[in-house]
Short mmCIF file of the C-alpha atoms (twelve columns), coordinates in Angstrom:
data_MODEL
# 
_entry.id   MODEL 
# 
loop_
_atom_site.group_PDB 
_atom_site.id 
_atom_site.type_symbol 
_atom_site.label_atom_id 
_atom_site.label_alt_id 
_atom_site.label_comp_id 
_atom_site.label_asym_id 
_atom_site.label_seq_id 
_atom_site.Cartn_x 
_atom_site.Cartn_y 
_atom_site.Cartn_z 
_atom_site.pdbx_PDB_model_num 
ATOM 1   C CA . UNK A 1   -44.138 -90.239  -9.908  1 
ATOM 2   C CA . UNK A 2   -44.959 -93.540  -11.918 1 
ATOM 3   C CA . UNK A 3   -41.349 -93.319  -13.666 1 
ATOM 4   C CA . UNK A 4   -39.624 -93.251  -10.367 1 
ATOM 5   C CA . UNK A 5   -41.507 -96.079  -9.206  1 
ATOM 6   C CA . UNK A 6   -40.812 -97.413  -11.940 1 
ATOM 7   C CA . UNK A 7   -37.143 -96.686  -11.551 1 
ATOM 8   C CA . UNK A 8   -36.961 -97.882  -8.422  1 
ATOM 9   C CA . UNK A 9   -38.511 -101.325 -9.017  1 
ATOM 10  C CA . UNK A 10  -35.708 -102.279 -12.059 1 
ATOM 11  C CA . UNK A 11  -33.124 -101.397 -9.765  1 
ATOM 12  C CA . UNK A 12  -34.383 -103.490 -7.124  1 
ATOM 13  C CA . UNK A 13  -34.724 -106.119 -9.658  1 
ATOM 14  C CA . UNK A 14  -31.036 -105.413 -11.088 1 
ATOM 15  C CA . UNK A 15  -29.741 -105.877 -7.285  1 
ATOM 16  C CA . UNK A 16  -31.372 -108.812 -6.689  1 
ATOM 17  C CA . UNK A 17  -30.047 -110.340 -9.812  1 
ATOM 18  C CA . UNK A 18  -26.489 -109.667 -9.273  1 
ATOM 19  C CA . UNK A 19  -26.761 -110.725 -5.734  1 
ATOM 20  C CA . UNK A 20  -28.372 -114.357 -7.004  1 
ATOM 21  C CA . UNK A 21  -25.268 -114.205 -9.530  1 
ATOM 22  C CA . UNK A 22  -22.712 -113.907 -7.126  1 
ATOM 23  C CA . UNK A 23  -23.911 -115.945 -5.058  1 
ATOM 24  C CA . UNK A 24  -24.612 -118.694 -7.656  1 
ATOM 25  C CA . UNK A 25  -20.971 -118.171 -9.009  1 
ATOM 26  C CA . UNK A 26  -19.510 -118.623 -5.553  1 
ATOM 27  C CA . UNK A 27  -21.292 -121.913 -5.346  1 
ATOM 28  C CA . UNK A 28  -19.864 -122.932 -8.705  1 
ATOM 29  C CA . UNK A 29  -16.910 -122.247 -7.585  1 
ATOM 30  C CA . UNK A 30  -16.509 -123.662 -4.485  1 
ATOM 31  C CA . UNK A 31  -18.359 -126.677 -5.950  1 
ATOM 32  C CA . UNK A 32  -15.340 -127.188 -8.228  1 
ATOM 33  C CA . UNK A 33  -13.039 -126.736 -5.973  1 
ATOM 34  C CA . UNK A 34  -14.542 -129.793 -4.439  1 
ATOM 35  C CA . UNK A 35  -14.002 -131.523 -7.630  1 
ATOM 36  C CA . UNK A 36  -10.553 -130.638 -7.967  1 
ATOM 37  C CA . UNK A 37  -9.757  -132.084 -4.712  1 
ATOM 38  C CA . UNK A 38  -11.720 -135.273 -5.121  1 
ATOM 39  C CA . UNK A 39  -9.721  -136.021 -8.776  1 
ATOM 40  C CA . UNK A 40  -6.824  -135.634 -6.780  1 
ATOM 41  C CA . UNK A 41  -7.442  -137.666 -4.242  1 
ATOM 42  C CA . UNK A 42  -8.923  -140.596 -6.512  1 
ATOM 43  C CA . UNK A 43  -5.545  -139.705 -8.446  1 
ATOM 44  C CA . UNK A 44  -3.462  -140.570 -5.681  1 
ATOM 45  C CA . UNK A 45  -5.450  -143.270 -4.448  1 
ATOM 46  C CA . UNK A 46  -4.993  -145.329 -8.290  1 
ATOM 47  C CA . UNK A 47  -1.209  -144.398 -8.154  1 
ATOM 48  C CA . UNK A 48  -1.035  -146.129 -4.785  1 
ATOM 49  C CA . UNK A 49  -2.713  -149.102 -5.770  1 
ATOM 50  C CA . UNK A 50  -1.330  -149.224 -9.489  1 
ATOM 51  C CA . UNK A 51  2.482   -149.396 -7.243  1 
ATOM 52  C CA . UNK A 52  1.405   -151.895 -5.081  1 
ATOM 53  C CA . UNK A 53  -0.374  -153.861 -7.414  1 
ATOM 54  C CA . UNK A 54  2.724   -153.835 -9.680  1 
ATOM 55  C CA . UNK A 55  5.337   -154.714 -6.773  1 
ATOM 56  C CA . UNK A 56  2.657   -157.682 -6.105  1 
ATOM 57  C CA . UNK A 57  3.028   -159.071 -9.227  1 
ATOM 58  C CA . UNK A 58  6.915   -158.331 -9.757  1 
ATOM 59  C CA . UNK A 59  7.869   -160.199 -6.147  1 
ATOM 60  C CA . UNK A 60  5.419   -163.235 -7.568  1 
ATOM 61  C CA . UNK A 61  7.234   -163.392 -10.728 1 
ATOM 62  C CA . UNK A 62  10.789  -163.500 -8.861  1 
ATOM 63  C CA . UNK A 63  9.686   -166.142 -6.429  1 
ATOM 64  C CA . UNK A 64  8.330   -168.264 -9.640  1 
ATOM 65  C CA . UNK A 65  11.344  -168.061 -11.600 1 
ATOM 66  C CA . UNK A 66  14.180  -168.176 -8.507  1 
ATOM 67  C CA . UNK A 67  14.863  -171.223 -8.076  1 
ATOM 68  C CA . UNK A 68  14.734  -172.677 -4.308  1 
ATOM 69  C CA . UNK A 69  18.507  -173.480 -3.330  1 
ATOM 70  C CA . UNK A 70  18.545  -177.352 -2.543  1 
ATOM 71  C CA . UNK A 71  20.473  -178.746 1.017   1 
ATOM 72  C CA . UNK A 72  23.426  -180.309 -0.439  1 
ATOM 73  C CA . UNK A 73  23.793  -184.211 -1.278  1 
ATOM 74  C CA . UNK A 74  25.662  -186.310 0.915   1 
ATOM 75  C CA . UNK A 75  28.436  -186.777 -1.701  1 
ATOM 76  C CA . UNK A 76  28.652  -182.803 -1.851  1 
ATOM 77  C CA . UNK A 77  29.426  -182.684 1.861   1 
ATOM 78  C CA . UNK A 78  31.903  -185.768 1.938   1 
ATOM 79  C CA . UNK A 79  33.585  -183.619 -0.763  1 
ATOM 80  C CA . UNK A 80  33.060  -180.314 1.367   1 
ATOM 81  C CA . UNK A 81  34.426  -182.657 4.172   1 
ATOM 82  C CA . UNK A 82  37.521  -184.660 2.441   1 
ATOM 83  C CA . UNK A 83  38.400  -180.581 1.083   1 
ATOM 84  C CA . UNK A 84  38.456  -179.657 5.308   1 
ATOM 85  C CA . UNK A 85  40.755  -182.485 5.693   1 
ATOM 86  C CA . UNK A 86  43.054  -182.151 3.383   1 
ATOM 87  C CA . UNK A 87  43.821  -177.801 4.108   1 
ATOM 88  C CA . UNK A 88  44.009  -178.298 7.766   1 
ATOM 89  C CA . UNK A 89  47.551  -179.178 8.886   1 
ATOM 90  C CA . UNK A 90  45.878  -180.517 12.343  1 
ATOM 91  C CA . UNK A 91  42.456  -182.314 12.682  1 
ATOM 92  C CA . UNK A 92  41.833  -183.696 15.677  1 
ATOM 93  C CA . UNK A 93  38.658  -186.572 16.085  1 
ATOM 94  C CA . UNK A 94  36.063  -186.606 18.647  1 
ATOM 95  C CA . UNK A 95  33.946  -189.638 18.633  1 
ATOM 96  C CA . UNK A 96  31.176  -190.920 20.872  1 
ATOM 97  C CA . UNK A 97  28.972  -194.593 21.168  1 
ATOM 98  C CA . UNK A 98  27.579  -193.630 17.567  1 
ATOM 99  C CA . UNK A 99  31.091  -194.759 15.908  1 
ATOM 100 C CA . UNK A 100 30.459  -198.041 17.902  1 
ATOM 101 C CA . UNK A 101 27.228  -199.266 17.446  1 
ATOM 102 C CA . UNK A 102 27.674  -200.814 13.971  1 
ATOM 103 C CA . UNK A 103 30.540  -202.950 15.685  1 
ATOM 104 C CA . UNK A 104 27.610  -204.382 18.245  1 
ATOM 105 C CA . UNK A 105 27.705  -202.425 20.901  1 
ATOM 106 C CA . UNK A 106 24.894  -200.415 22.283  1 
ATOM 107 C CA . UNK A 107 24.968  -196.620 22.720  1 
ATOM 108 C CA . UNK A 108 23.444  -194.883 26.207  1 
ATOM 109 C CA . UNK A 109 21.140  -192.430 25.306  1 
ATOM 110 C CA . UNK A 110 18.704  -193.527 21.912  1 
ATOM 111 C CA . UNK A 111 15.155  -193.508 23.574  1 
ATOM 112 C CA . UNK A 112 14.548  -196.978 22.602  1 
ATOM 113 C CA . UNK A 113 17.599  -198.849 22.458  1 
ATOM 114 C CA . UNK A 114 19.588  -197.113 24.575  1 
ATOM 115 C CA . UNK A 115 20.761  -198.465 27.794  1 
ATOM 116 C CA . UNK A 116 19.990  -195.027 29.647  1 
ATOM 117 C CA . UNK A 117 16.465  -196.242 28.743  1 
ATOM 118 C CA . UNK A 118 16.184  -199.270 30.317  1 
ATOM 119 C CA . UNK A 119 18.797  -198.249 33.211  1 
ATOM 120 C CA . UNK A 120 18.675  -195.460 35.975  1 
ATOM 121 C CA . UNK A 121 22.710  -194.581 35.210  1 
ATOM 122 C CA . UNK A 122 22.530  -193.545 38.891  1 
ATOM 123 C CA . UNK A 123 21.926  -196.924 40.385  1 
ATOM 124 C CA . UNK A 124 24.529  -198.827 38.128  1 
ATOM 125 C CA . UNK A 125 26.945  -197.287 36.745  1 
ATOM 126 C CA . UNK A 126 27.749  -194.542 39.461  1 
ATOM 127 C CA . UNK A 127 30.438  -194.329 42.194  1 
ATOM 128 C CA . UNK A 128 28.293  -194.638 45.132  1 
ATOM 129 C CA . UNK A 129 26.090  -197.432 43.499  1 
ATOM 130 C CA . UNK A 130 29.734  -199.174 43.275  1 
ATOM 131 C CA . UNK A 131 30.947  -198.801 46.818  1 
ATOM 132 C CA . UNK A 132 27.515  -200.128 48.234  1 
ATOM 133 C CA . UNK A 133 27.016  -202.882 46.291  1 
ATOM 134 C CA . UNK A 134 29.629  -203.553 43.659  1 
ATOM 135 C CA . UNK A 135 28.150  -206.930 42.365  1 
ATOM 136 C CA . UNK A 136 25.216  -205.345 41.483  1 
ATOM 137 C CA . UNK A 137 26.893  -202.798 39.345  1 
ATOM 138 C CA . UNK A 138 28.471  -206.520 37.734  1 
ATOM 139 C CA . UNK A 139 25.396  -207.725 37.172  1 
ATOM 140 C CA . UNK A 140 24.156  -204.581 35.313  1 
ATOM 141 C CA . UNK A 141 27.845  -204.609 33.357  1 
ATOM 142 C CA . UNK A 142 27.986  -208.974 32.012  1 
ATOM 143 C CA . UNK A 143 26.330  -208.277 29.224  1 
ATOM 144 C CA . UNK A 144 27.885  -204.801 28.221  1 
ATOM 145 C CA . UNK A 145 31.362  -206.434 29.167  1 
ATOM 146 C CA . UNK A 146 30.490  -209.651 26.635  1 
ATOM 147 C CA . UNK A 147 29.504  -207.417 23.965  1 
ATOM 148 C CA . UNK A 148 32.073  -204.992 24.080  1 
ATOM 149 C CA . UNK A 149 35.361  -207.302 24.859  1 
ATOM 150 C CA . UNK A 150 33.861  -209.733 21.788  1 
ATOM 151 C CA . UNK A 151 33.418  -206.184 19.645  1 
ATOM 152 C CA . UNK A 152 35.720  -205.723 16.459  1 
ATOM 153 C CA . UNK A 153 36.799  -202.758 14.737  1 
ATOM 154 C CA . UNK A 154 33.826  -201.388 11.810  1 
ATOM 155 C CA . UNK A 155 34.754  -199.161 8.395   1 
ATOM 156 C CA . UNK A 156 34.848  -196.103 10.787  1 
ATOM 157 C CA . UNK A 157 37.462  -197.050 13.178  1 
ATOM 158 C CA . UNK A 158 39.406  -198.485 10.198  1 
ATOM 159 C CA . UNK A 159 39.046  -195.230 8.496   1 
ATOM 160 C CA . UNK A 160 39.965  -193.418 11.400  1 
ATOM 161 C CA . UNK A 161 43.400  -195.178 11.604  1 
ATOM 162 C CA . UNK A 162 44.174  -194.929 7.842   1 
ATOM 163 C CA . UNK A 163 43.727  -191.099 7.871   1 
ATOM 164 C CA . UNK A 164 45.909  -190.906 10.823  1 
ATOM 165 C CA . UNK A 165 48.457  -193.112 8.775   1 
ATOM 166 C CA . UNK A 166 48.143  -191.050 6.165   1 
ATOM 167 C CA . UNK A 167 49.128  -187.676 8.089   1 
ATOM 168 C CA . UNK A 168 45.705  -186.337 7.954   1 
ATOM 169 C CA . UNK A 169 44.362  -187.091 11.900  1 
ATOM 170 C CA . UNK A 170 46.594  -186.000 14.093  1 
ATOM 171 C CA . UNK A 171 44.934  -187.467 17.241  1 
ATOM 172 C CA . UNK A 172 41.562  -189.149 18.885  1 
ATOM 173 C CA . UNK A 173 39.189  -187.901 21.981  1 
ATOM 174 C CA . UNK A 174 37.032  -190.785 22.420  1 
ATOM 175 C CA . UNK A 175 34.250  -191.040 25.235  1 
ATOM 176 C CA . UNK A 176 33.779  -194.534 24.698  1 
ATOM 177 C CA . UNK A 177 35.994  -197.369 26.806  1 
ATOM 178 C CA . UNK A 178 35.740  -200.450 24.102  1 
ATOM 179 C CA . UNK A 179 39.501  -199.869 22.782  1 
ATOM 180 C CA . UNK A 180 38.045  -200.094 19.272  1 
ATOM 181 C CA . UNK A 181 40.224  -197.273 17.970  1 
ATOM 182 C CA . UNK A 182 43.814  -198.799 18.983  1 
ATOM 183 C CA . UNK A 183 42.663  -202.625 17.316  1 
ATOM 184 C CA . UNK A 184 41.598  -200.608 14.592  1 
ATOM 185 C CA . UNK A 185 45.489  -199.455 14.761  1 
ATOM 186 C CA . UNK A 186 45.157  -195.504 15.563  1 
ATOM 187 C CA . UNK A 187 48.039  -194.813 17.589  1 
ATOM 188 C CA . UNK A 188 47.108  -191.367 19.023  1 
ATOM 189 C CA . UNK A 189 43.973  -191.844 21.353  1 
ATOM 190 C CA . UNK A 190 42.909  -190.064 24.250  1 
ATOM 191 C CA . UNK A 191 40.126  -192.164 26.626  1 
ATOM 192 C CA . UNK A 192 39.033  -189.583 28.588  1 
ATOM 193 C CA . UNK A 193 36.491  -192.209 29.765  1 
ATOM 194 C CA . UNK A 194 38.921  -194.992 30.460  1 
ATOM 195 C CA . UNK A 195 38.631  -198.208 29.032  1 
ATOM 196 C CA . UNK A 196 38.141  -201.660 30.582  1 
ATOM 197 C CA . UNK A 197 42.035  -202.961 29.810  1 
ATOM 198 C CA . UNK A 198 42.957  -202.496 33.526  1 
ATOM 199 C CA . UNK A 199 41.117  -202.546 36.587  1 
ATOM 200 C CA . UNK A 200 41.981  -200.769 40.351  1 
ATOM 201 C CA . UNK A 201 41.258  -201.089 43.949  1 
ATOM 202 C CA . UNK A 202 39.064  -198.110 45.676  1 
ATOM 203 C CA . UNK A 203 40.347  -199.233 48.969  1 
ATOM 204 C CA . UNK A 204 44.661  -199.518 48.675  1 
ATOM 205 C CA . UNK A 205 44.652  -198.149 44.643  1 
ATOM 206 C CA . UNK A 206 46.240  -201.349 43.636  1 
ATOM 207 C CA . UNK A 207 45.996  -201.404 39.766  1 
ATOM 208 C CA . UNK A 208 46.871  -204.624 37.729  1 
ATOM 209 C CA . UNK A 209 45.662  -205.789 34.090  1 
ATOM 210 C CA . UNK A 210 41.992  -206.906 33.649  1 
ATOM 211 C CA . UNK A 211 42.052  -209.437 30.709  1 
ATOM 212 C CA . UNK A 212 42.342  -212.274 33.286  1 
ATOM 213 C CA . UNK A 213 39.641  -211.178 34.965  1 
ATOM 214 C CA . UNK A 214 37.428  -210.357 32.354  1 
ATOM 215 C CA . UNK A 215 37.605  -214.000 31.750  1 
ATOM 216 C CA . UNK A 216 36.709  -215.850 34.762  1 
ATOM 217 C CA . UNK A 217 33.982  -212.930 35.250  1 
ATOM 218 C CA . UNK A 218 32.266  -213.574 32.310  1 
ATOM 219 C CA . UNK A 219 32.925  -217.218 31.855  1 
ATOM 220 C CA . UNK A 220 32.145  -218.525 35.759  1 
ATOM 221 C CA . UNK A 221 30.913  -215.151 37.684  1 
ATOM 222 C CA . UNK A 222 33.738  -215.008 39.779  1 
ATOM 223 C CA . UNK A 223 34.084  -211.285 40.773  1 
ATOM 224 C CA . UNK A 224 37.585  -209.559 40.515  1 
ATOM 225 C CA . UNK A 225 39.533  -209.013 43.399  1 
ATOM 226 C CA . UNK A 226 42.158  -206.899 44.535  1 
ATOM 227 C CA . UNK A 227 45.481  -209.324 44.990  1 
ATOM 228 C CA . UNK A 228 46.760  -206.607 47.966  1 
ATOM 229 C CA . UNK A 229 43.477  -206.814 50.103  1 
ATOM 230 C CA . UNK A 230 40.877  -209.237 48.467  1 
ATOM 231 C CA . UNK A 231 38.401  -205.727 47.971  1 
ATOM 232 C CA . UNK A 232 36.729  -205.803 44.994  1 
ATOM 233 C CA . UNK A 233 38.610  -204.422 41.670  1 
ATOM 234 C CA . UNK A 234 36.438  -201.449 39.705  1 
ATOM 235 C CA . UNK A 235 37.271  -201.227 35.779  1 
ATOM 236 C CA . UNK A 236 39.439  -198.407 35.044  1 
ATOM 237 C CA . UNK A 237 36.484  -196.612 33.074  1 
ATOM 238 C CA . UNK A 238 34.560  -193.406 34.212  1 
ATOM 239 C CA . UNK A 239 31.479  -194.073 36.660  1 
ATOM 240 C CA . UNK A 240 29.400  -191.652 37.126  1 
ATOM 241 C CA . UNK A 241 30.568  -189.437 40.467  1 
ATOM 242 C CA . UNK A 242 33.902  -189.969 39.264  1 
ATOM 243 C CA . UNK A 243 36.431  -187.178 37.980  1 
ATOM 244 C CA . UNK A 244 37.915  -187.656 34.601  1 
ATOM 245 C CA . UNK A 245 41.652  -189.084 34.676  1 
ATOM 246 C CA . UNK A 246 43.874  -186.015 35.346  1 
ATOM 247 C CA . UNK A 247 46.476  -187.741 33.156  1 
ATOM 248 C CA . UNK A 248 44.022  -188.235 30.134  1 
ATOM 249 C CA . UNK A 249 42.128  -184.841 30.011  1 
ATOM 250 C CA . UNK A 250 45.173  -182.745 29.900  1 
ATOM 251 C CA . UNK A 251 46.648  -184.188 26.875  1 
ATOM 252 C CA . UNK A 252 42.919  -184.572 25.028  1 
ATOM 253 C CA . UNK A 253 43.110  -180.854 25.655  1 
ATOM 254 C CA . UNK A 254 46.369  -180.181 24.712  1 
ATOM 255 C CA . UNK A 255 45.688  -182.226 21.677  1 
ATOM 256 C CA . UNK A 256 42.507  -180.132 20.531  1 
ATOM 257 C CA . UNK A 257 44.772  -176.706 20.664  1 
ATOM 258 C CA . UNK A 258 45.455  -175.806 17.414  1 
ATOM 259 C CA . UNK A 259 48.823  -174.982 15.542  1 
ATOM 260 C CA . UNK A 260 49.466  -170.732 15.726  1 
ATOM 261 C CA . UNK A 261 46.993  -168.373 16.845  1 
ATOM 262 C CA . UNK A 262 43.467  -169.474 16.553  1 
ATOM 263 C CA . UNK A 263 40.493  -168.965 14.947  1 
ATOM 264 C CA . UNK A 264 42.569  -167.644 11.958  1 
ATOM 265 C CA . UNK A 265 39.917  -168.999 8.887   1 
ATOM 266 C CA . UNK A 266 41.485  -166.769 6.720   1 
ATOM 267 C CA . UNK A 267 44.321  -169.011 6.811   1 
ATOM 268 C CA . UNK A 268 43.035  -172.754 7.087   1 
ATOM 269 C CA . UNK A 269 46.150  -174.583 8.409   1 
ATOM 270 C CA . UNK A 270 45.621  -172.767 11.497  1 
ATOM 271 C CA . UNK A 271 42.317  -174.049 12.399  1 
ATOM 272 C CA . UNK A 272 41.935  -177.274 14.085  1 
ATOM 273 C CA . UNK A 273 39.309  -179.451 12.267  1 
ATOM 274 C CA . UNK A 274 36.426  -181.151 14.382  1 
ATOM 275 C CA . UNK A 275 35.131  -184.288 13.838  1 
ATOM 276 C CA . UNK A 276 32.761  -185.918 16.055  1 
ATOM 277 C CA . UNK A 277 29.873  -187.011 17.867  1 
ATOM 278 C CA . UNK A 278 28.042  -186.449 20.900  1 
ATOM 279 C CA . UNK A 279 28.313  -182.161 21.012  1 
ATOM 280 C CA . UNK A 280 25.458  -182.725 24.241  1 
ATOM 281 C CA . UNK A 281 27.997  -185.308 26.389  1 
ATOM 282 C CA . UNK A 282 30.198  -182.543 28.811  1 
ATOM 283 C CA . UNK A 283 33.431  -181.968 28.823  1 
ATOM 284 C CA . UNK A 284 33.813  -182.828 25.725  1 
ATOM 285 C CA . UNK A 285 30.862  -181.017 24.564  1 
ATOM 286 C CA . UNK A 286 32.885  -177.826 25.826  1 
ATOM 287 C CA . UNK A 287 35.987  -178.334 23.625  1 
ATOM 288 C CA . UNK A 288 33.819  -178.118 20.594  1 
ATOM 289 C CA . UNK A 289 31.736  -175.032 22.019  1 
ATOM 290 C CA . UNK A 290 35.662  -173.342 22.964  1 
ATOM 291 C CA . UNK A 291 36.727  -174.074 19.387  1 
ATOM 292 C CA . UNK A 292 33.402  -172.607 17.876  1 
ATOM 293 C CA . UNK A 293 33.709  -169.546 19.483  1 
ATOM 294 C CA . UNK A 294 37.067  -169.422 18.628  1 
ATOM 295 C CA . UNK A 295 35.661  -170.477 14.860  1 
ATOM 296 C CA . UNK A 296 36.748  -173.684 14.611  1 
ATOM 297 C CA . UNK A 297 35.669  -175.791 11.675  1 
ATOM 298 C CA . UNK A 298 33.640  -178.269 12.705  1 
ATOM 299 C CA . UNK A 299 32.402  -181.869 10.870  1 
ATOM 300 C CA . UNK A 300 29.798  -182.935 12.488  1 
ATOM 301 C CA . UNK A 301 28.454  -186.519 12.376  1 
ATOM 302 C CA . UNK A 302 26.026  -187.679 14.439  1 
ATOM 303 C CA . UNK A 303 22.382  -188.798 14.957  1 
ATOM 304 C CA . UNK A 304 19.743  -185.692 16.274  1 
ATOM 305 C CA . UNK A 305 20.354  -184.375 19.610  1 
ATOM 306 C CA . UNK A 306 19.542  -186.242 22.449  1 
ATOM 307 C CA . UNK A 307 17.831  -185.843 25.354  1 
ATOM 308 C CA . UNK A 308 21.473  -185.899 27.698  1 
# 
C-alpha cells in the first residue's frame, strides 16, 4: 500500500512538472516572438530615418553647391534685344508718354507727377467736358500745349528713326499726340491718339491747320475759332468719349500683322517684334495681348504697371 502511494505521489509530481515546462516554454516562446517583432520594427524604423536623414543632407549639399541663376544685366538684354531686332524681318514699335518724358513733357498716370494725379481726366480732357465749357478744357491744356509744342526730339525718338532708316523698324503706334517721332524723322507713324498739328469744328467739321492758332492761344489767350461758324476749334487729338480715328486704327492694325502665318517662333522672320510701352492703356494694350497669344516676341520697356 505505501509503494503505491508512493507511486502515485511521483507521478503527480512528474505531471505537474511537465505541465510547469510546457507552460514555461510556451511563454519563452511567445516572449521571443515578441522580440522578433520589436527588432523588426526598430529595424525598419532606423532604415526610415537613416533614408531620410541621408536625402536631408544630400538636397542641403545640392542647394550649397548650385549656384542661384542671376536675372540678367542690362547689357545682356540689350544684346538679347539688338539679336530680336536684327532676325525679325518686321518689328513694329509701340510707344507711350514714357518715350516722352525725358524730352519735358509730363506723362498721365505716375502717382506723383502725373497729370491724372492732379486732374479728374473726366472734367478736362473729355468730350462732354469740351462741349460744355471748352475754355475750361483750354485752361487745363496752356501749359501741356507750351510744353509739348516747345518739346524736341530725345536719344529715343532719334533712335527710333535711325533703326527705321536702317530697315530694322518697319513702322510706329504711338499713343502720344506731341509729333516727336516725325521731327525725330521716322517716316512710318501711326497716332492713333491724334496729334495737335490740326484742329476741327464739332459743330460744321471744318478742319484747318493749328500752328496759327497755337500761337495766338498761347501767346495772348485768344481761343481758336472755327473760320465757317466762329464755334470753337477742338485739337485733332483723342478726348476722352471720343472714338479713335477710323482712318488711323486700321492701318496701326494692319501695320502690327505680321509677314506669313503667325506665331511661327520656329521660324523668327515670321514673328512681328514688339516694342513698347504702356501694355495697361486699351486698344493698344490689346494688340500686344493678340500678338502674345499668338506668341509674339515682345520687348518690353517701360516703368511698373500703373494703376490705369
Amino acid at each position: 500500500m505505501g509503494a503505491n502511494l508512493c507511486y502515485i505521489y511521483i507521478a503527480s509530481c512528474n505531471t505537474r512538472c511537465e505541465t510547469e515546462f510546457r507552460a514555461n516554454l510556451a511563454s519563452d516562446r511567445k516572449s521571443d516572438s515578441m522580440t522578433s517583432a520589436w527588432m523588426r520594427i526598430r529595424s525598419a524604423l532606423i532604415q526610415l530615418a537613416t533614408r531620410r536623414l541621408t536625402l536631408w543632407f544630400s538636397l542641403r549639399y545640392q542647394r550649397s553647391h548650385t549656384s542661384i541663376p542671376k536675372d540678367p544685366t542690362m547689357d545682356e538684354r540689350l544684346q538679347h534685344a539688338a539679336d530680336l531686332l536684327r532676325r525679325s524681318t518686321r518689328t513694329i514699335v509701340l510707344t507711350g508718354a514714357g518715350i516722352s518724358t525725358p524730352s519735358g513733357i509730363p506723362d498721365f498716370r505716375s502717382p506723383t507727377s502725373g497729370l491724372w494725379a492732379t486732374f479728374d481726366p473726366l472734367e478736362v480732357a473729355s468730350v462732354w467736358n469740351f462741349h460744355a465749357a471748352p475754355e475750361r478744357f483750354y485752361a487745363w491744356m496752356r501749359p501741356l500745349a507750351a510744353q509739348i509744342l516747345g518739346a524736341r526730339p530725345n536719344p529715343a525718338h532719334t533712335a527710333l528713326a535711325r533703326l527705321e532708316a536702317g530697315n530694322l523698324v518697319h513702322g510706329i503706334i504711338t499713343q502720344n499726340i506731341d509729333s516727336l517721332h516725325q521731327a525725330a524723322g521716322s517716316k512710318r507713324v501711326h497716332e492713333v491718339h491724334g496729334h495737335l498739328r490740326s484742329a476741327s469744328c464739332l459743330d460744321c467739321h471744318f478742319q484747318r491747320a493749328a500752328g496759327d492758332l497755337w500761337d495766338a492761344f498761347l501767346q495772348r489767350g485768344e481761343l481758336p475759332r472755327c473760320d465757317n461758324c466762329g464755334a470753337v476749334l477742338k485739337p485733332d487729338a483723342i478726348l476722352f468719349g471720343e472714338p479713335l480715328c477710323y482712318k488711323t486704327l486700321p492701318l496701326a492694325q494692319q501695320a502690327w500683322q505680321c509677314n506669313g502665318r503667325s506665331g511661327q517662333l520656329v521660324q523668327p522672320q515670321r514673328g512681328a517684334r514688339g516694342v513698347g510701352q504702356l501694355r495697361t492703356t486699351h486698344p493698344q494694350g490689346r494688340l500686344i495681348e493678340h500678338r502674345r497669344r499668338q506668341h509674339l516676341s515682345l520687348i518690353h520697356i517701360s516703368e511698373p504697371t500703373r494703376p490705369y
